[in-house]
TORTIKE-448001 format. One record per residue (C-alpha): residue number from 1; x, y, z; residue in one letter. Coordinates in pm, whole numbers, padded with zeros to 5 digits. Each point is the difference from the previous one (the first is absolute). Last residue first. Example, Ala and Ser with C-alpha at 12.3 -4.5 7.8 and 13.67 -1.06 7.14 Angstrom:
(2,(01367,-00106,00714),"S"),
(1,(-00137,-00344,00066),"A"),
% end
This chain:
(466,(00679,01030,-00585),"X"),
(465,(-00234,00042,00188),"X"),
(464,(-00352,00180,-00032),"X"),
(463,(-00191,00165,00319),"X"),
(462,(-00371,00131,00068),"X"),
(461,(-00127,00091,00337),"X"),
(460,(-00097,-00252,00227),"X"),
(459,(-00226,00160,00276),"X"),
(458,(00032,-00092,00357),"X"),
(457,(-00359,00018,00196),"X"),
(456,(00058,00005,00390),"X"),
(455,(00307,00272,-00033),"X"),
(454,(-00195,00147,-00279),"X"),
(453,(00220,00201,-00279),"X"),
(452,(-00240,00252,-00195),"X"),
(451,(00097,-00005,-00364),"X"),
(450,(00121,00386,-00101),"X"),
(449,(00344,-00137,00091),"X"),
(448,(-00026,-00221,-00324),"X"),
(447,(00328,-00208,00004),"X"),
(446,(00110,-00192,-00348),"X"),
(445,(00271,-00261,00119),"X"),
(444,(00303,-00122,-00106),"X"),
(443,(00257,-00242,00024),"X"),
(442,(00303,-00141,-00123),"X"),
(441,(00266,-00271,00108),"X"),
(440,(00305,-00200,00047),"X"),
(439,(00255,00251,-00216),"X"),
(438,(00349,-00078,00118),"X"),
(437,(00312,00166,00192),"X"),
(436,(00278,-00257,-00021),"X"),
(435,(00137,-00297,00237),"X"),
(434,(00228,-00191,-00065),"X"),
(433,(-00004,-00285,00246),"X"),
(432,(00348,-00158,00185),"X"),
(431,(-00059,00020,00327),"X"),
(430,(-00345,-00161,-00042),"X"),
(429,(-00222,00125,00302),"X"),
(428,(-00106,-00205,00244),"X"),
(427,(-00331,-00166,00032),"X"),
(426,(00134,-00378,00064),"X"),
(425,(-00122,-00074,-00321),"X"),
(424,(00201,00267,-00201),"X"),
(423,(-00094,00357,-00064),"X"),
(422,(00084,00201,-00325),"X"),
(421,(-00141,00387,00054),"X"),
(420,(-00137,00165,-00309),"X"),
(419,(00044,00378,-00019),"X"),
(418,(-00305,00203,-00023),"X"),
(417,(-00206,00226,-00177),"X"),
(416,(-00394,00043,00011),"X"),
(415,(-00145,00235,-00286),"X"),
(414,(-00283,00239,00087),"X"),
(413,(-00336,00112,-00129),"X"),
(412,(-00281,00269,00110),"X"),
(411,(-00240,00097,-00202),"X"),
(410,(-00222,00312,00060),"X"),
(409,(-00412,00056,00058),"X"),
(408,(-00025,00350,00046),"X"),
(407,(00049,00170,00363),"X"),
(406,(00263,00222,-00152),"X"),
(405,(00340,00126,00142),"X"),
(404,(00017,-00296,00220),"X"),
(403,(00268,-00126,00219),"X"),
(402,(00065,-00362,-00016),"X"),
(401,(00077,-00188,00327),"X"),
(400,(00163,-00403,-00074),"X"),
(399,(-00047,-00262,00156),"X"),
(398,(00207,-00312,00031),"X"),
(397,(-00119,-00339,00118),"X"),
(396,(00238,-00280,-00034),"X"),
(395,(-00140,-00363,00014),"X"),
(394,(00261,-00307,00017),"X"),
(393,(-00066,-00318,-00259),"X"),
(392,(00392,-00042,-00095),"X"),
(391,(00198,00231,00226),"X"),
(390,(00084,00441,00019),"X"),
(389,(00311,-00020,00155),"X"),
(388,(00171,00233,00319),"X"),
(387,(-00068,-00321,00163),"X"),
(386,(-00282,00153,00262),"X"),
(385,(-00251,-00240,-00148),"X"),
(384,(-00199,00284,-00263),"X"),
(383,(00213,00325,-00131),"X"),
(382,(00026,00328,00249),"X"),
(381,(00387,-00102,00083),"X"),
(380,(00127,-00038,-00395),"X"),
(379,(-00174,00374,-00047),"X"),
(378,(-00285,00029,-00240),"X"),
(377,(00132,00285,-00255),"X"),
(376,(-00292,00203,-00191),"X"),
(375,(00141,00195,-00337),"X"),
(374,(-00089,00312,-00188),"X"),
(373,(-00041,-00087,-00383),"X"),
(372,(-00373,00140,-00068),"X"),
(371,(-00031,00227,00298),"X"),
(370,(00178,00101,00303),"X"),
(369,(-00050,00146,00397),"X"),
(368,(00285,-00024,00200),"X"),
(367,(00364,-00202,-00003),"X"),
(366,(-00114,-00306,-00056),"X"),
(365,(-00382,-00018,-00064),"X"),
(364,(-00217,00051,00249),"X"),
(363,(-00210,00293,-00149),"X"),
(362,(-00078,-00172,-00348),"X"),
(361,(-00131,00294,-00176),"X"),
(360,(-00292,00079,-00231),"X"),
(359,(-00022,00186,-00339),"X"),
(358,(-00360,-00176,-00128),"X"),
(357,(00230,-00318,-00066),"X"),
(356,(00266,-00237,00254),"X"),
(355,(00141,-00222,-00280),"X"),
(354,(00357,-00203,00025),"X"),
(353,(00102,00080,00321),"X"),
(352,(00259,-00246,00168),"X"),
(351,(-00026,-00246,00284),"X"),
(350,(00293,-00104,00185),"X"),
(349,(00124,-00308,00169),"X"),
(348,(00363,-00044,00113),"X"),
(347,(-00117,-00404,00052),"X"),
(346,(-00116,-00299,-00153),"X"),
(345,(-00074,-00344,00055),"X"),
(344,(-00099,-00246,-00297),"X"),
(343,(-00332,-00070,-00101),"X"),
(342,(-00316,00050,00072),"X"),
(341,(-00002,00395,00171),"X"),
(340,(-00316,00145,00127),"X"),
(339,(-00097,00344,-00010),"X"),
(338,(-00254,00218,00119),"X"),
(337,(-00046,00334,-00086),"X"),
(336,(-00124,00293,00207),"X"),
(335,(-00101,00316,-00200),"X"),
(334,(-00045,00279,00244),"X"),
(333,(-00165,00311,-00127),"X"),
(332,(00051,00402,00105),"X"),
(331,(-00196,00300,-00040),"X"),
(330,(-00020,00276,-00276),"X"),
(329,(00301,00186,00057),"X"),
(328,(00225,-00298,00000),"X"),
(327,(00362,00100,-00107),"X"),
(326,(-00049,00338,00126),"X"),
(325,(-00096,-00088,00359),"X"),
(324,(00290,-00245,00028),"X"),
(323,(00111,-00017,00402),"X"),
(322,(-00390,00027,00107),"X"),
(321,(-00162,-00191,-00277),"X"),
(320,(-00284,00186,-00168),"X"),
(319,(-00387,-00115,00141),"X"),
(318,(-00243,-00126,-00250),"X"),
(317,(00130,-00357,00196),"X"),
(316,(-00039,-00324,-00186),"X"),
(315,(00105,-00325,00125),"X"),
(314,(-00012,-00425,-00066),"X"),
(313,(00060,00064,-00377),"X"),
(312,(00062,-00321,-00155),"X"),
(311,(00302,-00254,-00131),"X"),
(310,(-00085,-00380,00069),"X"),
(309,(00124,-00342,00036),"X"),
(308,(00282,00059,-00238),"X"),
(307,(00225,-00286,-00121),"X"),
(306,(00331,00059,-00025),"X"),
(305,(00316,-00185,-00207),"X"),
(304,(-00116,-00133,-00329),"X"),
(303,(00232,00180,-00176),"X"),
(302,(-00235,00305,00017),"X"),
(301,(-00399,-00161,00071),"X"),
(300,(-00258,00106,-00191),"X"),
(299,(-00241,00044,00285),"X"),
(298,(-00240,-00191,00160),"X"),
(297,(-00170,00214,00253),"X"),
(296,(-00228,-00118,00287),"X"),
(295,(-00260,00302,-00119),"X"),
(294,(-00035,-00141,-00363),"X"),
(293,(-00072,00183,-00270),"X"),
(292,(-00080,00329,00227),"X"),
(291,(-00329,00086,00113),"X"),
(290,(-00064,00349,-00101),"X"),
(289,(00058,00307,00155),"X"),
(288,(-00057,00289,-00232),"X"),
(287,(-00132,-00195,-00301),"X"),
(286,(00114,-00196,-00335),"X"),
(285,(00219,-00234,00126),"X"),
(284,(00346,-00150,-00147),"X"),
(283,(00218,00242,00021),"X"),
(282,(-00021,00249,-00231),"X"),
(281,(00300,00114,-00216),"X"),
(280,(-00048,00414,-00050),"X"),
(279,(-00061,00156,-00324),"X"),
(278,(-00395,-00147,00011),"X"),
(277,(-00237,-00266,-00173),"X"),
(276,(00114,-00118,-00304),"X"),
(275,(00303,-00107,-00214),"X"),
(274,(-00122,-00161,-00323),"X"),
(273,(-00010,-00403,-00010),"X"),
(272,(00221,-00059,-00355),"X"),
(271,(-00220,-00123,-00287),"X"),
(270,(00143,-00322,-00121),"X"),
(269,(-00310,-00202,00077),"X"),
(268,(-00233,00195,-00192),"X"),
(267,(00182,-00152,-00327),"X"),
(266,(-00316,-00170,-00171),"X"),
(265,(00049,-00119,-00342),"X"),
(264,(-00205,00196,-00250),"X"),
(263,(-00216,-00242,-00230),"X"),
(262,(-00069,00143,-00311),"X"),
(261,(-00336,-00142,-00144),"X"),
(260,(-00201,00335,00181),"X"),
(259,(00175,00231,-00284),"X"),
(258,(-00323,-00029,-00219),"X"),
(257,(00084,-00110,-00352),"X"),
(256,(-00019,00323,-00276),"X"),
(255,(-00345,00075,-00102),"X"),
(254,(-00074,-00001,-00313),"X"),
(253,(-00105,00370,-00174),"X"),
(252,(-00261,-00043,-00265),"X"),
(251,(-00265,00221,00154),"X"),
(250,(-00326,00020,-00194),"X"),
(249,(-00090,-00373,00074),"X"),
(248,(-00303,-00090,-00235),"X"),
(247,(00175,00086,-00301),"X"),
(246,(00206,-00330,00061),"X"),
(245,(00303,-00051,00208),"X"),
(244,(00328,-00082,-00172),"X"),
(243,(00089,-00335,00017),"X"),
(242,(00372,-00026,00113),"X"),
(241,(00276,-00192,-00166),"X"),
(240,(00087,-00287,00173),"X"),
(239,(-00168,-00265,-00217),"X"),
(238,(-00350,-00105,00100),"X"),
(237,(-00106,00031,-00350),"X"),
(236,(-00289,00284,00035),"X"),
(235,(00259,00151,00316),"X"),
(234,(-00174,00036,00335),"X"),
(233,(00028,00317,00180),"X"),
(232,(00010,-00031,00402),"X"),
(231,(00070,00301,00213),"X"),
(230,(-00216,00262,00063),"X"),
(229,(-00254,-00153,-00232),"X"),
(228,(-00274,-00167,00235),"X"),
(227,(-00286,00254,00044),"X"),
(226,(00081,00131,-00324),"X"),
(225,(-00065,-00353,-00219),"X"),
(224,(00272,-00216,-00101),"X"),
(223,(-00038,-00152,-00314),"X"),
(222,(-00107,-00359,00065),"X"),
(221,(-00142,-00111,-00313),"X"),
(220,(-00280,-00158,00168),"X"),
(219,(-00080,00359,00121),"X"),
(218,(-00267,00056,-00261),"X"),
(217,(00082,00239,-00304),"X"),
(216,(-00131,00331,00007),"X"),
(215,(00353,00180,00015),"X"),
(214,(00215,-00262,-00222),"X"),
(213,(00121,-00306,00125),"X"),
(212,(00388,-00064,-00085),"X"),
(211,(-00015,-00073,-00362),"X"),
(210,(00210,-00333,-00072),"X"),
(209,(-00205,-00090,-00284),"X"),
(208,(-00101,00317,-00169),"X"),
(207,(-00315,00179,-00033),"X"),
(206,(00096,00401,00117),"X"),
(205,(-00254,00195,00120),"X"),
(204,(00166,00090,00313),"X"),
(203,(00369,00005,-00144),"X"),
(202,(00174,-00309,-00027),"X"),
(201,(00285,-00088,00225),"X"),
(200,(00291,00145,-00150),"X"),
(199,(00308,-00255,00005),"X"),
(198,(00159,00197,-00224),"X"),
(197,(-00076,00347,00036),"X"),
(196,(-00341,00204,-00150),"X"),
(195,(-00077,00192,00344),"X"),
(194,(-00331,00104,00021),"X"),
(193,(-00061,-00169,00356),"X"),
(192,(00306,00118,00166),"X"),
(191,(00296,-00233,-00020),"X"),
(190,(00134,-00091,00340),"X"),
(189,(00359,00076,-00047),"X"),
(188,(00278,-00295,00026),"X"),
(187,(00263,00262,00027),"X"),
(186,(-00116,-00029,00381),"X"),
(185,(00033,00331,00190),"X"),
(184,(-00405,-00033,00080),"X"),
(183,(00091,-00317,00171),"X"),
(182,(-00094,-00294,-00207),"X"),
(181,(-00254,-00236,00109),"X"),
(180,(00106,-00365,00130),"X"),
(179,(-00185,-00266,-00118),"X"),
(178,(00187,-00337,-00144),"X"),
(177,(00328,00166,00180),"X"),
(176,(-00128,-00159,00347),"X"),
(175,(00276,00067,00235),"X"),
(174,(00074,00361,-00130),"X"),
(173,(-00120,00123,00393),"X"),
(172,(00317,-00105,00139),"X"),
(171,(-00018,-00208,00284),"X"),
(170,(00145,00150,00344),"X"),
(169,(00228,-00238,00155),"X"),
(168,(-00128,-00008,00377),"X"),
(167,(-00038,-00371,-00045),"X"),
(166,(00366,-00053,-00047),"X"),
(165,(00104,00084,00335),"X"),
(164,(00371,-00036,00075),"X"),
(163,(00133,-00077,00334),"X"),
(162,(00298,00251,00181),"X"),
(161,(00285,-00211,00074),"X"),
(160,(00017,-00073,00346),"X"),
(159,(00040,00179,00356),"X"),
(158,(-00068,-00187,00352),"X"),
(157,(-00129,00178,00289),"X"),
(156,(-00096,-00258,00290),"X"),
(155,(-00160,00017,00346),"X"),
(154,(00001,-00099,00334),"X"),
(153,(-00170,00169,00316),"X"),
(152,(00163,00028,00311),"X"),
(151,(-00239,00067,00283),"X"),
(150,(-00071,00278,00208),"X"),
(149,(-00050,00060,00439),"X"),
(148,(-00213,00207,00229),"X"),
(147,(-00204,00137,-00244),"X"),
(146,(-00135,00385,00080),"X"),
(145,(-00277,-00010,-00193),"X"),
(144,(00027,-00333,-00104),"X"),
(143,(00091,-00254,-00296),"X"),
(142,(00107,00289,-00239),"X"),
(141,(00086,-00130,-00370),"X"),
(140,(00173,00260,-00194),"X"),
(139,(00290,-00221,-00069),"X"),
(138,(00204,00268,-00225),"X"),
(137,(00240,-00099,-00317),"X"),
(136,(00204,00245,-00221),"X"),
(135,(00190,-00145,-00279),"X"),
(134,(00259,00230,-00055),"X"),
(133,(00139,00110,-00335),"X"),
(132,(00289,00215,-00081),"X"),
(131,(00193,00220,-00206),"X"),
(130,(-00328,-00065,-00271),"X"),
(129,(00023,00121,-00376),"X"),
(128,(-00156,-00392,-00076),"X"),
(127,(-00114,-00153,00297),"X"),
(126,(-00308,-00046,-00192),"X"),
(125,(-00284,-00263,00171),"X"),
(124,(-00219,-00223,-00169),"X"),
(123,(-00248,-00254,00113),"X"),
(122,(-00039,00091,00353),"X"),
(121,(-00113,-00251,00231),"X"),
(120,(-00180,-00040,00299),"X"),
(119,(-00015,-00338,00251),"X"),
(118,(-00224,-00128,00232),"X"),
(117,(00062,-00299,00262),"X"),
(116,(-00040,00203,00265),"X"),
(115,(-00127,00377,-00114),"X"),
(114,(00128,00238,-00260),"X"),
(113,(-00048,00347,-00027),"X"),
(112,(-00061,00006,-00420),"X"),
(111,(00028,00189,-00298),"X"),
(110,(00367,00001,00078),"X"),
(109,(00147,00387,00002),"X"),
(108,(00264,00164,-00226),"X"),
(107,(00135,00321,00133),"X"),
(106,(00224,00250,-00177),"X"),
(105,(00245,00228,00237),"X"),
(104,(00130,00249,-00169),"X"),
(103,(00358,00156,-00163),"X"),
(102,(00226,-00248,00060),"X"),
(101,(-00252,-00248,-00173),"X"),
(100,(-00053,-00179,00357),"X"),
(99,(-00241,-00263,-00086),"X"),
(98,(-00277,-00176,00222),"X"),
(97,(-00137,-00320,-00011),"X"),
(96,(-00256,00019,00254),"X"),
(95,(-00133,-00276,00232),"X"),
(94,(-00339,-00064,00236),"X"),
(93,(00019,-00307,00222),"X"),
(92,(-00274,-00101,00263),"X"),
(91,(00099,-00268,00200),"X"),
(90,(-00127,-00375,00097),"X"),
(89,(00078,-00367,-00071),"X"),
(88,(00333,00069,-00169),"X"),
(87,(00105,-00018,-00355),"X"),
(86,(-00107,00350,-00145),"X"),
(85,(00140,00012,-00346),"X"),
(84,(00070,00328,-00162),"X"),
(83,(00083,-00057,-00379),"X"),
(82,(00184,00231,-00231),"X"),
(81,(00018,-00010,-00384),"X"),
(80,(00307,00163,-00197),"X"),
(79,(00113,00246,-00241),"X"),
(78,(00256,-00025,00112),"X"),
(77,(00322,-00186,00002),"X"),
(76,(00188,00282,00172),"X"),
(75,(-00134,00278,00272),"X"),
(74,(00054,-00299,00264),"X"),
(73,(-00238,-00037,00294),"X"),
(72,(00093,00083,00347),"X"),
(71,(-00291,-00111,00322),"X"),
(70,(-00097,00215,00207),"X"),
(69,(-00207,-00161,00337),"X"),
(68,(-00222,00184,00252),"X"),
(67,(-00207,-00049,00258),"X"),
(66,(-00377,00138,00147),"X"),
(65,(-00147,-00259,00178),"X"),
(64,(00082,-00294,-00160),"X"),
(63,(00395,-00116,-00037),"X"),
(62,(00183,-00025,-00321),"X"),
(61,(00167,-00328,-00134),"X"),
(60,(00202,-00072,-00284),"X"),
(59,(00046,-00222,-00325),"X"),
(58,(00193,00194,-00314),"X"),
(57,(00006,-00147,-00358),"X"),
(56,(00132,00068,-00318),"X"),
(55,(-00029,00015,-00354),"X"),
(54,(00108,00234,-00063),"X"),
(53,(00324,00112,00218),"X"),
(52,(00124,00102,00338),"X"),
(51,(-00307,-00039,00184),"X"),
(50,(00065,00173,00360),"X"),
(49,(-00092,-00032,00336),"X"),
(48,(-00079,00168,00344),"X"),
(47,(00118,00338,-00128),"X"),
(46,(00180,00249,00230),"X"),
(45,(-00068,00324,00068),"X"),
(44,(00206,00246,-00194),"X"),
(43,(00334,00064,00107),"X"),
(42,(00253,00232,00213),"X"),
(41,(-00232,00052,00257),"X"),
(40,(00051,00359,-00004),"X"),
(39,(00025,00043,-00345),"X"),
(38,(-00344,-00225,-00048),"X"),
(37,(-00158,00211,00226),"X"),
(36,(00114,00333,-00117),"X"),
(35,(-00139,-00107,-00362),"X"),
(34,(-00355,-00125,00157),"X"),
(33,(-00021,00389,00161),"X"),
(32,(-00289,00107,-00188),"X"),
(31,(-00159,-00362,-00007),"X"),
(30,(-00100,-00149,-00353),"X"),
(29,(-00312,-00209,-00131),"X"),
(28,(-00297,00132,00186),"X"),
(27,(00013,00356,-00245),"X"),
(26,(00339,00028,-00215),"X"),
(25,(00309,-00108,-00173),"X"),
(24,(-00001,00130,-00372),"X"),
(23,(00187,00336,00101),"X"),
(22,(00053,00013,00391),"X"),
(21,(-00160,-00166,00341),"X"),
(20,(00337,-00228,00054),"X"),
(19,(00012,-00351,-00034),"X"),
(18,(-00036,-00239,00265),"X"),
(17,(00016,-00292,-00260),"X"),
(16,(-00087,-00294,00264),"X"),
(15,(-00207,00252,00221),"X"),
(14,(-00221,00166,-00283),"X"),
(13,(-00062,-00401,-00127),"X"),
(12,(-00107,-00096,00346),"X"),
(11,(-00177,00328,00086),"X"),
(10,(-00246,-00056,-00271),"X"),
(9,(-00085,-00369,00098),"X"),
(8,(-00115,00155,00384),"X"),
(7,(-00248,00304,-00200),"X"),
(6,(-00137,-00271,-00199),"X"),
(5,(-00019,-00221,00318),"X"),
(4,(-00152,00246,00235),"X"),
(3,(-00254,00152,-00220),"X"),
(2,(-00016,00343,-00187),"X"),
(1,(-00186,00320,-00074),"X"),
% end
């Protein structure tokens, strides 16, 4: 199973990287067509920010309810340590530091979604054998079911030189010479108890001065008994050669130190976040018809240029179209977007195919029934105002009929293109504008027609912008 925002923070870093389900690129972090998308676009989505070199410091701001921001790091100057900083009075900001070997994707999480005022860090991070490395940030805070509104929230990601720890400096068990016992390898060799050597301790019924105790002696002498001579013989002159254990210990094996004095410095952190879950990118639920992030969307805007208010199916026939039976054998949905433009006017408006899954058709698209790449003109005289011009803060409404081969779940996404109109005050036209096809905006949505549509009951079904 899953959760909204882990399954949410996963489509961030799949969408910035949109690589391609093959080789080292796989389960919730790569889309099957993410290589057509980024030729057709012409470019990977862009980054909010950057931090050229280490140290360095980036300060943003990322909206609740479901938003995100990628910031670049540089593969240079590491290793080094990584702190998420949330400044504002509210949020909820998860990040990933992830690396793009050319081969894989290898993900680095903070130990910590961070509230207001709260900040994460991560003490040591590799960029070494890395193409590329994103931070990837998500405000999982939701403020509402179906939130009419979101708020900015500001943060910081600053990168330093990675801080030594001298306490986890494991001490070498050798530290007190006076008594160490010799390994069993030691040329220092325990001398069993009729050994004649130098040194020899004196045999049990030996009389001289510096005779180690012999087997009915009391324990003032301090031999060690069995119960406590695994690892502590004590030399007759307290010199470092070892005291050979009396009669009363049959075994005369010491026992080499125990390996518990070695410290092992913790590296958890660097473990990459395996892929999970399934083949396919999930949008961010986890049922049939769930509630989507946030019903009054707030997208990732393109340029800045559209806003969406929302993009849902409002119809669902089981019945085939009448002029495109083959193209929609299985019934026919209308997705009806709505649109509103905040900046400057536009017109020769046309929205292009980018992902229509489970084999289904767009059946008003130019020129008859299309898929992935098939394009939807809005003519000059159909847009808002009746000024052949799509204006700052005017709604257009398109919909658009998909014929179904399947009545699975399927995603639906599409790429707004326009050319940018120059207007003066007076609300003429600039005689002397440019003007160029652009990108201004993308959306998608993930219809269920198995979800029963209620005219007196409207049901929000899942959507993700980019």
């Amino acid at each position: 199973g899953t959760n909204l925002p882990d399954a949410f923070h996963k489509y961030a870093i799949a969408a910035q990287f949109e690589k391609g389900c093959t080789g080292g690129y796989a389960g919730d972090y790569c889309f099957k067509e993410g290589p057509a998308y980024t030729t057709f676009v012409g470019s990977l989505p862009p980054v909010q920010g950057s931090i050229a070199a280490n140290p360095g410091t980036f300060n943003g701001s990322i909206n609740n309810n479901y938003a995100i921001n990628w910031v670049g790091l540089p593969t240079t100057g590491s290793p080094y340590q990584v702190t998420l900083n949330n400044t504002a009075a509210g949020g909820q900001l998860r990040g990933s530091l992830v690396c793009d070997t050319g081969s894989a994707l290898t993900i680095t999480p903070f130990a910590a979604v961070v509230g207001a005022g709260v900040s994460t860090v991560l003490n040591s991070f590799n960029a070494s054998g890395c193409t590329r490395v994103v931070a990837v940030i998500t405000n999982q805070q939701q403020t509402a079911g179906n939130p009419t509104s979101v708020t900015a929230n500001s943060y910081t990601l600053a990168l330093s030189n990675v801080v030594s720890t001298p306490t986890s400096t494991p001490v070498p068990s050798t530290a007190t010479p006076t008594n160490t016992p010799v390994p069993p390898t030691a040329t220092n060799t325990t001398v069993p108890p009729t050994a004649t050597a130098t040194n020899t301790p004196v045999p049990p019924t030996a009389t001289a001065t510096n005779t180690p105790v012999p087997p009915t002696a009391t324990k003032t002498s301090t031999p060690v008994t069995p119960a406590t001579a695994t690892n502590t013989s004590v030399s007759p002159t307290a010199t470092k050669t070892s005291t050979p254990v009396t009669p009363a210990t049959a075994t005369n094996t010491p026992v080499p130190p125990t390996a518990t004095k070695t410290a092992t410095p913790a590296t958890a952190t660097k473990t990459p976040v395996p892929a999970t879950a399934t083949k396919t990118p999930v949008p961010p639920t986890a049922t049939k018809t769930p509630v989507p992030p946030t019903a009054t969307s707030t997208p990732v805007k393109v340029n800045g240029q559209l806003n969406q208010v929302s993009f849902d199916v409002t119809s669902f026939t089981t019945a085939p179209d009448a002029t495109y039976p083959v193209q929609s054998p299985k019934g026919v949905v209308i997705a009806t977007l709505k649109v509103k433009n905040e900046d400057r006017s536009l017109r020769n408006v046309s929205f292009r195919v980018v992902s229509l899954t489970q084999g289904n058709y767009l059946l008003n698209a130019d020129g008859g029934p299309g898929q992935v790449g098939s394009k939807l003109s809005v003519p000059n005289n159909a847009l808002p105002g009746g000024n052949q011009r799509w204006d700052k803060n005017e709604l257009v409404t398109q919909n658009f009929r998909l014929g179904l081969l399947s009545t699975k779940s399927f995603l639906f996404q599409v790429d707004v293109y326009a050319n940018k109109v120059t207007v003066t005050a007076a609300g003429a036209e600039s005689p002397t504008s440019a003007e160029t096809e652009e990108l201004v905006g993308s959306f998608l949505v993930d219809a269920n027609p198995e979800a029963v549509i209620r005219p007196a009951n409207q049901i929000y079904l899942p959507l993700i912008n980019k």
